[in-house]
C-alpha positions as CSV (number, residue, x, y, z in Angstrom):
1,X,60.8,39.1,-51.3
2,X,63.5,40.9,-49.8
3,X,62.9,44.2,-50.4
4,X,59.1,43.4,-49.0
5,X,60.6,42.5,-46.1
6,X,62.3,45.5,-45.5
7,X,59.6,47.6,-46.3
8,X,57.4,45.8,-43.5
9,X,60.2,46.5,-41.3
10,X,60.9,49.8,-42.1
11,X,56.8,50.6,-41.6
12,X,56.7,49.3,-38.0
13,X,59.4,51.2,-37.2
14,X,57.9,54.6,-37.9
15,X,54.4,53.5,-36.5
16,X,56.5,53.2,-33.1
17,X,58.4,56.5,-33.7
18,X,55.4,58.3,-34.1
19,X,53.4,57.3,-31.4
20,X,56.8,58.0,-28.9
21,X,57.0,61.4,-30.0
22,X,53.0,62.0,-29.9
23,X,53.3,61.3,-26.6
24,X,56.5,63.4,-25.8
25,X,54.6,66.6,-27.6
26,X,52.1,67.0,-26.0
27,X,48.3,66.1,-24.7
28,X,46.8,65.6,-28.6
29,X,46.8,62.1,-28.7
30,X,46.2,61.6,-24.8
31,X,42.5,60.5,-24.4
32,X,39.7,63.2,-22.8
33,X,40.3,61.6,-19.2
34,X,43.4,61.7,-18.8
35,X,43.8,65.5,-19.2
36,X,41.2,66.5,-16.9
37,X,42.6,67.1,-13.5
38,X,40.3,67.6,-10.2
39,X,41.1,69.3,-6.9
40,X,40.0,68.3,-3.7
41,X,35.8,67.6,-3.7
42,X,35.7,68.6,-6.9
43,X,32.4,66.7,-8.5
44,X,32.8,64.7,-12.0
45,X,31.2,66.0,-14.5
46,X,27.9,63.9,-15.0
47,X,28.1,61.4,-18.7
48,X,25.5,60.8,-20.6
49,X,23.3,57.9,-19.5
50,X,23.0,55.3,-22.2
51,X,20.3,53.3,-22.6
52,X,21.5,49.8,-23.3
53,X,20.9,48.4,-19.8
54,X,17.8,46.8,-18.2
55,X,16.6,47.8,-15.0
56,X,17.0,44.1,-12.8
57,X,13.3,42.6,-11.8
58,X,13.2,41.3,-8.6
59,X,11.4,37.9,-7.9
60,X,8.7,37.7,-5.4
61,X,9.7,35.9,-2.4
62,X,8.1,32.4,-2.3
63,X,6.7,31.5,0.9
64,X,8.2,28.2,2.1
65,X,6.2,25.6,4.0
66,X,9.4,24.5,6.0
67,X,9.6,28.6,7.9
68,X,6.9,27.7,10.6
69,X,9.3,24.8,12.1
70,X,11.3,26.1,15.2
71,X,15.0,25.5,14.8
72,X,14.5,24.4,18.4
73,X,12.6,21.1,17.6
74,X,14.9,18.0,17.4
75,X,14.8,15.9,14.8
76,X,13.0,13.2,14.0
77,X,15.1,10.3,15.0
78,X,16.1,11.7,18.1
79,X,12.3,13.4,19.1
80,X,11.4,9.9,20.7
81,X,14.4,9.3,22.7
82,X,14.4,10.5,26.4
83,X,18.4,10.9,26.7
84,X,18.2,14.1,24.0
85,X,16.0,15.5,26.9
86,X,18.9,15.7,29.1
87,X,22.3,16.1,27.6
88,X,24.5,19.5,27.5
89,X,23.1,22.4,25.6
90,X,25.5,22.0,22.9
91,X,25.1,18.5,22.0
92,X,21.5,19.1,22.5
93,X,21.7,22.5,19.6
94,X,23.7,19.6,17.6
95,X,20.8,17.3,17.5
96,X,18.0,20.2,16.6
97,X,17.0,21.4,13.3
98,X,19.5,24.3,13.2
99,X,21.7,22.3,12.0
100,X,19.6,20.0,10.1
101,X,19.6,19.6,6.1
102,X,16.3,20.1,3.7
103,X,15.8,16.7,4.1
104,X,15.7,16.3,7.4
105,X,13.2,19.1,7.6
106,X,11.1,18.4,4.6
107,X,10.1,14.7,6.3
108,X,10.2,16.5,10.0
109,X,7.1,18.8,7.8
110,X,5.1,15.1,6.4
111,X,5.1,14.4,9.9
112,X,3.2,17.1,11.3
113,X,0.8,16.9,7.9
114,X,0.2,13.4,8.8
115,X,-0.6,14.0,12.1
116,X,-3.5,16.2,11.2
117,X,-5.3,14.1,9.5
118,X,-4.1,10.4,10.3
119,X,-6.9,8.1,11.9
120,X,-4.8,7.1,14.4
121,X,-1.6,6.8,15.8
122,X,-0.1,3.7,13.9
123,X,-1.9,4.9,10.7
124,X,0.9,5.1,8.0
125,X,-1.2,3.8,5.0
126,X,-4.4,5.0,4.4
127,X,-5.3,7.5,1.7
128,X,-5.1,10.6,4.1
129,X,-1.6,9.5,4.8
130,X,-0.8,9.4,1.1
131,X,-2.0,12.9,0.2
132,X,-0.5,14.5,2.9
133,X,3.1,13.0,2.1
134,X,2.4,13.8,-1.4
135,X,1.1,17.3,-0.6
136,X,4.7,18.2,1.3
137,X,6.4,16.9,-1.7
138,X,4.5,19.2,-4.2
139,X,4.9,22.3,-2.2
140,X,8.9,21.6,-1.7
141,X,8.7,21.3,-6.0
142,X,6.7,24.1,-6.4
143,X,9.7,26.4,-3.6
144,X,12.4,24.4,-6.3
145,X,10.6,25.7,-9.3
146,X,10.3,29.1,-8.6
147,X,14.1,29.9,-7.7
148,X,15.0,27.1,-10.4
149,X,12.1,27.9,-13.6
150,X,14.7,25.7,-16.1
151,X,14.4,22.6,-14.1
152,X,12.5,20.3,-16.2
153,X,12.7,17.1,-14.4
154,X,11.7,18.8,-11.4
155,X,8.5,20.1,-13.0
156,X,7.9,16.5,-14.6
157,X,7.6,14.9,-10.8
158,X,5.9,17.8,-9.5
159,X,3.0,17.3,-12.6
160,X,3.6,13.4,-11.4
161,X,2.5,13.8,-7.8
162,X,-0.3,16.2,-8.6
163,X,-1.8,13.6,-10.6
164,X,-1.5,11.3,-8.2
165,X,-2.9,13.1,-5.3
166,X,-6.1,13.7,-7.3
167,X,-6.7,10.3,-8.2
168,X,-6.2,10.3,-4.1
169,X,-8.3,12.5,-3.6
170,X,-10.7,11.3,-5.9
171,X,-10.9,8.1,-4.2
172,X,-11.3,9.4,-0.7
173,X,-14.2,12.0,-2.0
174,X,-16.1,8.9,-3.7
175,X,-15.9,6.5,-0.6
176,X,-15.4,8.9,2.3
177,X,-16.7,12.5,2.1
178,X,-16.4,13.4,6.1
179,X,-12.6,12.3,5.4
180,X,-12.1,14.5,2.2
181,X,-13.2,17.5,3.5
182,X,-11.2,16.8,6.9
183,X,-7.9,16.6,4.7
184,X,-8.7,20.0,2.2
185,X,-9.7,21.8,5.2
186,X,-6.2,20.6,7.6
187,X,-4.0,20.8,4.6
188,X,-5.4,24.3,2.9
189,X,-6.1,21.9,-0.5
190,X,-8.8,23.0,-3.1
191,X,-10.3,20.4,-5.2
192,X,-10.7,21.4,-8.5
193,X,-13.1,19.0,-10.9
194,X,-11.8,18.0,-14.3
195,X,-12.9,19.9,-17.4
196,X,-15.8,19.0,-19.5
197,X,-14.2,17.1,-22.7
198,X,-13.9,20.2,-25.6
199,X,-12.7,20.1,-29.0
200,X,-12.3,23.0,-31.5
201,X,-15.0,22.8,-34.3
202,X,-13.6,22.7,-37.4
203,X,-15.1,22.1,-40.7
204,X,-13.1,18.7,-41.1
205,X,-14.1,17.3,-38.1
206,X,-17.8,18.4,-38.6
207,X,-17.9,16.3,-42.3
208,X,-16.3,13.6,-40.3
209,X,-19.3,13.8,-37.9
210,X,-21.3,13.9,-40.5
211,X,-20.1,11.3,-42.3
212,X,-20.1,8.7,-39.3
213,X,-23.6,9.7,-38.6
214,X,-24.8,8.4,-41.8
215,X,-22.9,5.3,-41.7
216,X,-24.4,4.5,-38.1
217,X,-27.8,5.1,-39.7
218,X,-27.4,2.8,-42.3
219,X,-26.0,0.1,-40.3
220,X,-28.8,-0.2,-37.9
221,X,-30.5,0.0,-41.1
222,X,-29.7,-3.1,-42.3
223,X,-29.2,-5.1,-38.9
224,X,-33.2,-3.9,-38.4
225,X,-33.9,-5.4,-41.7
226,X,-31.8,-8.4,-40.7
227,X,-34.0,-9.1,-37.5
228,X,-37.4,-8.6,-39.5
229,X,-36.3,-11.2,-41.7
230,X,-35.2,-13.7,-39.2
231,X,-38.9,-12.6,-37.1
232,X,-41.5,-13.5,-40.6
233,X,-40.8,-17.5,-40.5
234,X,-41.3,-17.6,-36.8
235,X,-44.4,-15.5,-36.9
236,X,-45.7,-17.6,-40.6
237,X,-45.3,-20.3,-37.8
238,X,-47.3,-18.6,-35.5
239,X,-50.1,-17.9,-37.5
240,X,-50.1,-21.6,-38.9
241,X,-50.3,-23.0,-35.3
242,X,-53.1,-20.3,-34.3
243,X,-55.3,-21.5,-37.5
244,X,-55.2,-24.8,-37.0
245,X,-56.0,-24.9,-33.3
246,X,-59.2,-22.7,-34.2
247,X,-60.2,-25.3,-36.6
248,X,-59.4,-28.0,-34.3
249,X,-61.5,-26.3,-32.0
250,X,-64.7,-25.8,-34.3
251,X,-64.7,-29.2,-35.0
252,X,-65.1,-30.1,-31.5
253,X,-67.4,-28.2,-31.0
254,X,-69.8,-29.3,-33.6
């Protein structure tokens, strides 16, 4: 154990020796950079490009629904109070929608969708209502998704109010046509109909068609069967009562 010790020792000590007088020596064991030397403007010589990395795509610009809103308009709490009118021009730029978070301008955008297609001005329920706060809501998850593809739980409520605005919709185009094309024309919607039911063919589920066919078949088979045997006694009745009013009859009569 001792003498492998030393030995270890003795080892490092010439790896470090020999590197110090490498260096001493001369430029063989200095790396390809370092003994290069430029003057003034002299250009680089141009490497090798290698080919190990991908060009960066660029996503699309998404247009958002909130850029139309003027960073002048106050917001929506202070709109309806005359003193924002006439305070100083700084309080007043406090109090607009420069300052104002997403939230602030996402409802500030419902209320100009409502106001296109409300009935009037205390309206705040009715189904136009309803699709246009849900229609805001859908194209502020659709601007999420885009910058944000990963987001699951924003796609799950975004799939939520799409179905909700169709049942909307739906409603509105059954009871109210005029109304329904008022709200897809002010709020740019197109109203798509559901798909016709469609199932692949396969050869399992054609047996299985098959099959069920022939049951039907035989069940209204029997249950016809059933009926004409519950219809004879009533009609052996029938006859019986027709017969003997005939004869009743002839024998009046003679």
């Amino acid at each position: 154990m001792f003498f492998k010790n030393i030995f270890r020792s003795t080892s490092f000590g010439l790896r470090t020796w020999s590197s110090f007088s490498s260096v001493k020596q001369g430029s063989s064991a200095l790396p390809v950079f370092k003994q290069a030397q430029y003057k003034g403007n002299q250009a680089f010589p141009s490497q090798q490009v290698r080919q190990y990395a991908r060009a960066v795509i660029k996503k699309q610009e998404f247009p958002s629904q909130l850029q139309d809103l003027s960073p002048s308009m106050l917001k929506l709490e202070f709109a309806s109070v005359p003193l924002a009118q006439s305070v100083d021009s700084v309080v007043k730029k406090l109090l607009t929608l420069e300052f104002a978070n997403h939230g602030e301008k996402l409802r500030m955008k419902e209320e100009e969708l409502i106001a296109k297609v409300r009935r009037d001005e205390n309206d705040r329920t009715s189904t136009e209502v309803k699709v246009a706060i849900l229609t805001a809501r859908i194209r502020n998850f659709q601007e999420h998704l885009h910058k944000h593809p990963k987001d699951k739980a924003n796609k799950r409520w975004m799939l939520m109010s799409i179905d909700r605005r169709k049942k909307q919709l739906k409603f509105l185009r059954r009871t109210r046509y005029d109304a329904f094309e008022k709200v897809c024309q002010e709020l740019n919607i197109t109203y798509s109909f559901p798909p016709e039911y469609y199932r692949r063919v396969t050869r399992r589920w054609l047996a299985k068609k098959a099959f069920c066919n022939k049951v039907f078949k035989e069940v209204q088979k029997q249950k016809a069967e059933q009926k004409a045997k519950q219809r004879a006694p009533a009609a052996k009745e029938e006859q019986t009562t027709s017969s003997a009013g005939s004869t009743e009859a002839k024998e009046t009569s003679v």
